[in-house]
C-alpha positions as CSV (number, residue, x, y, z in Angstrom):
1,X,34.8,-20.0,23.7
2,X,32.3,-18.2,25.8
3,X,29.0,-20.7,26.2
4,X,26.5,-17.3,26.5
5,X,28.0,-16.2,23.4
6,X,24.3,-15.4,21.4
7,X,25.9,-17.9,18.5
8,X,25.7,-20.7,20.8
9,X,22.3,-20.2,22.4
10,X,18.9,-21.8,22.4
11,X,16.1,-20.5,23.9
12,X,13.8,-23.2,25.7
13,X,10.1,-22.3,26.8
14,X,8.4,-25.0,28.7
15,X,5.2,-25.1,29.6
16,X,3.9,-21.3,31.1
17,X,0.6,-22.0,30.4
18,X,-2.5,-20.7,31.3
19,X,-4.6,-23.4,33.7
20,X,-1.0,-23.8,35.5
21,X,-0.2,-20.3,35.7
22,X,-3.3,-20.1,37.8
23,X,-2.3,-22.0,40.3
24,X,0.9,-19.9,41.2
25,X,1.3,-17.4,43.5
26,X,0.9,-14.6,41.9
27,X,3.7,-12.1,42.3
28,X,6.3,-15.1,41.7
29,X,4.7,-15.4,38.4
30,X,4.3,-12.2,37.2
31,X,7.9,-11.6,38.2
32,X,9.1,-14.7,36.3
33,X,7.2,-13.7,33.2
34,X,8.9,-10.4,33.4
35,X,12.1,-12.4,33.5
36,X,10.9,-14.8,30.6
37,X,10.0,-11.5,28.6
38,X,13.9,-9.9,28.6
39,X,15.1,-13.4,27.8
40,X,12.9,-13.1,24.7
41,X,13.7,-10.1,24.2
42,X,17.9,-11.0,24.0
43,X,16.5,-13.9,21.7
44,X,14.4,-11.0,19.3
45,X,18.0,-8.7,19.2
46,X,20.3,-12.0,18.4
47,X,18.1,-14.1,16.5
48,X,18.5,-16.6,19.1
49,X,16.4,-19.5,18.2
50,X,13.5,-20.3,20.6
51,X,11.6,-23.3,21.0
52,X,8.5,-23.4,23.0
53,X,6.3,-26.4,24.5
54,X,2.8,-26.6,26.0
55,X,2.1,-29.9,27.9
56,X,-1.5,-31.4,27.6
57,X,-3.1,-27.3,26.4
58,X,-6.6,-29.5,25.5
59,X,-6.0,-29.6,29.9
60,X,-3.4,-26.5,30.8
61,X,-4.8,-24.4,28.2
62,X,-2.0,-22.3,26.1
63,X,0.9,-20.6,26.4
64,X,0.8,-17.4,28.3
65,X,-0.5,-14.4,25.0
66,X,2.3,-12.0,26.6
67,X,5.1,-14.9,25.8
68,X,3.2,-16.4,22.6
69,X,3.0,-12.8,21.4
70,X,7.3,-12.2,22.1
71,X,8.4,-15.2,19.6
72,X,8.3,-14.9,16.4
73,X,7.0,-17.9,14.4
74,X,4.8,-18.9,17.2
75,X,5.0,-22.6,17.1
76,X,5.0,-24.5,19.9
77,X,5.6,-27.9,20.7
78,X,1.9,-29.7,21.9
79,X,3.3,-32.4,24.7
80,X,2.4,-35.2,27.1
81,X,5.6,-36.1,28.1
82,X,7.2,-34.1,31.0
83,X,10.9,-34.2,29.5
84,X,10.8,-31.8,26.2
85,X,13.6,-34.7,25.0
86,X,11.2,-37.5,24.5
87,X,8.9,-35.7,21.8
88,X,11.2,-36.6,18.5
89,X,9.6,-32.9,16.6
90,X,11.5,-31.1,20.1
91,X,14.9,-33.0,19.4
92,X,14.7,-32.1,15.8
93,X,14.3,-28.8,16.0
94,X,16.7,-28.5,18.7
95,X,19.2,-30.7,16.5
96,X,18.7,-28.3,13.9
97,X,19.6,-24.7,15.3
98,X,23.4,-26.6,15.9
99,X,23.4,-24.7,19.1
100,X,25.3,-26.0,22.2
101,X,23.8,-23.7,25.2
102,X,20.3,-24.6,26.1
103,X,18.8,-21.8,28.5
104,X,15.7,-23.7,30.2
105,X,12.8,-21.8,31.5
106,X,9.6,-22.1,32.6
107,X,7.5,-24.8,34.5
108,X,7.2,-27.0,36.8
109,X,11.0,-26.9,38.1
110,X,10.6,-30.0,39.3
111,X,8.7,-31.6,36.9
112,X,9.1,-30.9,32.8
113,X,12.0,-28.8,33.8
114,X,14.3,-30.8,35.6
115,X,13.3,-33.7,33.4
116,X,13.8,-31.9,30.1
117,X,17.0,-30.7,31.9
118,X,18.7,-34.2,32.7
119,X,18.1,-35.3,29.6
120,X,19.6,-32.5,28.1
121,X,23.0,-32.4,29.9
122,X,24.5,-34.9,27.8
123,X,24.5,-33.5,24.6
124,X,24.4,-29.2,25.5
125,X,25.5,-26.7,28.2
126,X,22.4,-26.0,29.9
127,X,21.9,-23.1,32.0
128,X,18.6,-22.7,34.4
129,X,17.8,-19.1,35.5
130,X,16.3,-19.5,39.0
131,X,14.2,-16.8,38.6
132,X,12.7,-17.5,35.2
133,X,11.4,-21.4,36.7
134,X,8.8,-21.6,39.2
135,X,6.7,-24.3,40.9
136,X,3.4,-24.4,42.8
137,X,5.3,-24.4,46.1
138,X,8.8,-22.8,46.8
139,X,10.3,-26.6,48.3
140,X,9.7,-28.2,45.0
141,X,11.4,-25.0,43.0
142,X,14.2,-24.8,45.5
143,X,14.8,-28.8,45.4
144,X,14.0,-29.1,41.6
145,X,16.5,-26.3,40.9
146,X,19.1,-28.5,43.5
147,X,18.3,-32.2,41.3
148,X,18.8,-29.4,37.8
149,X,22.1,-28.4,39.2
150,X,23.4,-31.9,40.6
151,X,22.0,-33.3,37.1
152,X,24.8,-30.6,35.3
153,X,22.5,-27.7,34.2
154,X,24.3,-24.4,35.6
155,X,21.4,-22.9,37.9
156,X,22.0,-19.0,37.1
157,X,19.6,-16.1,37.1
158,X,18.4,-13.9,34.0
159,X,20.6,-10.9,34.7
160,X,23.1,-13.2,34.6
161,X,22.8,-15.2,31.2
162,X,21.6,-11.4,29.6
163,X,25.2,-9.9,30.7
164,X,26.5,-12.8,29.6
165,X,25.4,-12.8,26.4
166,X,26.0,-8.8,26.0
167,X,29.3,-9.4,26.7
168,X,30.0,-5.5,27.3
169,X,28.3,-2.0,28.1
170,X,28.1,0.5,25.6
171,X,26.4,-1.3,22.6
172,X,22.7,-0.4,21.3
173,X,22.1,-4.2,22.5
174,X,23.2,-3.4,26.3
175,X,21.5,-0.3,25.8
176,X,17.7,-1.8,24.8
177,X,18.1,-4.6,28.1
178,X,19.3,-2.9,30.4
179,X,16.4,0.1,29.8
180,X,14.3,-3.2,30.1
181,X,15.7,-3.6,33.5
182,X,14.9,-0.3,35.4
């Protein structure tokens, strides 16, 4: 069974959020928002299901509008814990899409990331694009996507889980991505 197949995906936003967004370098972000946006987009063709979390937004403000705006049913998971996994309404819904492959983006890689992440590799595949996570500075991102992969997480990169889940060329789906890609 191929663990990108769309059927076994979930989609997992964490924390792009204005106040924190800020504070990144700027073409690193805009990049990885691009890269957040085709992931969204493979979610919106497959009905992949999507789960988003703000941490503290009364401090970090909300959710990027460009990302809030790409998921239907905006409703996103209000935090103060740094792993997604010990807010019970973020295991529930995440129990309830029955899906297997967790695809972890967003920010801090070393932070809610990789702590989300190790406490996610024991019940689902997860996969961690390396260009859809970012930190404040690149040694935390590099070493936070290291502890991600050493935790179990497969550190991949979005082209990477897209093709995956496309499986092949020549299909209206390949067709919208990789126009999204030029």
């Amino acid at each position: 069974m191929n663990p990108q197949n769309p059927e076994n995906l979930c989609i997992l936003l964490i924390d792009v959020q204005e106040r924190l967004c800020a504070v990144m370098d700027k073409p690193v972000l805009d990049q990885n928002v691009q890269n957040m946006l085709h992931l969204l987009k493979l979610a919106e063709i497959y009905s992949i299901p999507v789960i988003a979390t703000e941490q503290y937004p009364k401090g970090l403000g909300r959710t990027l509008p460009e990302l809030s705006a790409a998921i239907a049913n905006w409703q996103p998971i209000e935090k103060t814990r740094f792993s997604c996994c010990g807010v019970s309404e973020f295991r529930d819904r995440l129990n309830a899409t029955g899906r297997d492959t967790v695809v972890a983006m967003g920010m801090e890689t070393h932070i809610c990331v990789l702590q989300t992440v190790r406490d996610l590799v024991g019940t689902h595949k997860v996969i961690v694009p390396a260009d859809a996570v970012l930190s404040r500075r690149k040694l935390a991102w590099k070493t936070g996507l290291g502890l991600c992969e050493r935790a179990g997480a497969e550190v991949s990169v979005t082209e990477t889980v897209l093709f995956g889940a496309l499986g092949q060329a020549g299909t209206e789906e390949f067709r919208t991505i990789s126009r999204r890609l030029r």
